[in-house]
C-alpha positions as CSV (number, residue, x, y, z in Angstrom):
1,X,0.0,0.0,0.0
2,X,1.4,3.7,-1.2
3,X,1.2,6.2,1.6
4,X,0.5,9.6,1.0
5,X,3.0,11.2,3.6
6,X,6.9,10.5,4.0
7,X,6.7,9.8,7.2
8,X,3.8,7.2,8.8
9,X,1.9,9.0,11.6
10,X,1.7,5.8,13.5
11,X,5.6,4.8,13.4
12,X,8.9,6.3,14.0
13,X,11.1,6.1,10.7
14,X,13.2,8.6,8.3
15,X,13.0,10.4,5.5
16,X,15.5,12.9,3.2
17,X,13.9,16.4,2.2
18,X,17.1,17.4,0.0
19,X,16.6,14.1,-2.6
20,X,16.0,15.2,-6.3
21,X,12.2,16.2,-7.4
22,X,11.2,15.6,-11.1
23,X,9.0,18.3,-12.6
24,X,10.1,21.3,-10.5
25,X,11.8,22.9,-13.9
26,X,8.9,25.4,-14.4
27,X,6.7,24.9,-11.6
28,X,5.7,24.3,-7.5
29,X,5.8,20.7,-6.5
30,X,4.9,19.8,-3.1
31,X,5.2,16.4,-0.9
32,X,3.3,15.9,2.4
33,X,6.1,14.8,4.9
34,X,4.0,14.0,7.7
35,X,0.4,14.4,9.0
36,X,-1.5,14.2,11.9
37,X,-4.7,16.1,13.5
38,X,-3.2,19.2,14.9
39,X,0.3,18.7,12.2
40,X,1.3,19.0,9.0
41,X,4.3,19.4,7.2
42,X,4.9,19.7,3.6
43,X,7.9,20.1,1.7
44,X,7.7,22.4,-1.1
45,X,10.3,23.1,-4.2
46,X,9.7,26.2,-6.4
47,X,11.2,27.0,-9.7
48,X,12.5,30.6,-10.6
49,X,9.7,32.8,-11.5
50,X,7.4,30.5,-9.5
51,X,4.9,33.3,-6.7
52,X,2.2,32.5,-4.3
53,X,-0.3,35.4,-4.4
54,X,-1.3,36.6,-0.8
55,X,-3.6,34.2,1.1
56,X,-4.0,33.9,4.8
57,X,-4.2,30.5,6.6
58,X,-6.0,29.1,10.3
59,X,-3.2,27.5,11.2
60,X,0.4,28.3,13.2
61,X,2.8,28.1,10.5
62,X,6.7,28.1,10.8
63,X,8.5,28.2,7.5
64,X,12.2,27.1,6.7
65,X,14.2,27.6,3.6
66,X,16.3,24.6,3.1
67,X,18.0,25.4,-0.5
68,X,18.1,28.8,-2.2
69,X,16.5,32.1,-1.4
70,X,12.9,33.6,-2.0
71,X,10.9,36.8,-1.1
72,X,8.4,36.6,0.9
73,X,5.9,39.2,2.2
74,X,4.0,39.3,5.4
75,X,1.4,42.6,5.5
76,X,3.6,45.3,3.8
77,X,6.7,44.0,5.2
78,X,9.1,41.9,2.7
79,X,11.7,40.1,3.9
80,X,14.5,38.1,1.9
81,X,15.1,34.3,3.1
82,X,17.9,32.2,2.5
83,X,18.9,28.4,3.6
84,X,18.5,28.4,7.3
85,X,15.9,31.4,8.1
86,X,12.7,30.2,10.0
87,X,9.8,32.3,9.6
88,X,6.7,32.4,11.8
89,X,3.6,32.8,10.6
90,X,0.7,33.4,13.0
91,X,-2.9,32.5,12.3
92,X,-4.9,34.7,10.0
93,X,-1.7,36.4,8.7
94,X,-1.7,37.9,5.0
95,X,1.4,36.9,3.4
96,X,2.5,35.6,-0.3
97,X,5.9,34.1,-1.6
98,X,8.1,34.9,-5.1
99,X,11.2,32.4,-5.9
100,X,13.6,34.5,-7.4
101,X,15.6,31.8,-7.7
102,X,14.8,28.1,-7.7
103,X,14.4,27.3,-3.9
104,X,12.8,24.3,-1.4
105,X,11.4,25.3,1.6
106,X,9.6,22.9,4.8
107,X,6.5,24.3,5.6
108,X,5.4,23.4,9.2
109,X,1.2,24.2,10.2
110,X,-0.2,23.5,13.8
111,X,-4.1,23.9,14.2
112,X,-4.5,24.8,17.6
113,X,-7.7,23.9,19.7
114,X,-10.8,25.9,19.7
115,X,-10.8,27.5,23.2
């Protein structure tokens, strides 16, 4: 049976986020690495030229850059990322993301509980 994820939610195990993607040449591919209830992380590789427009999400998100650089704007303020920045993303932030280059990036979302 294929799993969706990387990782199984149910045992421990390994996985590498720098192997070689096919397709990425003149697009976004993403892979789910693991997912859980409140957990989700997703690897994501962008080719040059390749832009998010501005979205918001419910969910904690912690972003890191793993191989080249991108811009990427939260509200008005635009910063420039490069291989091991973390950016944190609270809930219900407005922010979008431009690859100036061809760059991979871990995105990591927790959905707190309603309280």
């Amino acid at each position: 049976m294929k799993r969706n994820t990387l990782l199984s939610p149910t045992e421990s195990g390994v996985c590498s986020l720098f192997e070689p993607v096919a397709n990425v040449d003149h697009g976004i591919v993403s892979r789910a690495v693991l997912t859980t209830p409140g957990l989700r992380i997703t690897l994501f590789h962008f080719a040059a030229g390749q832009e998010l427009s501005e979205h918001t999400s419910k969910a904690r998100a912690l972003v890191q850059i793993l191989t080249g650089t991108c811009k990427f704007s939260v509200g008005p303020t635009m910063h420039t990322l490069k291989p091991g920045d973390v950016l944190h993303l609270p809930p219900g932030e407005l922010h979008a993301v431009s690859a100036p280059e061809t760059f991979s990036m871990l995105l990591t979302q927790i959905t707190e509980p309603a309280g």
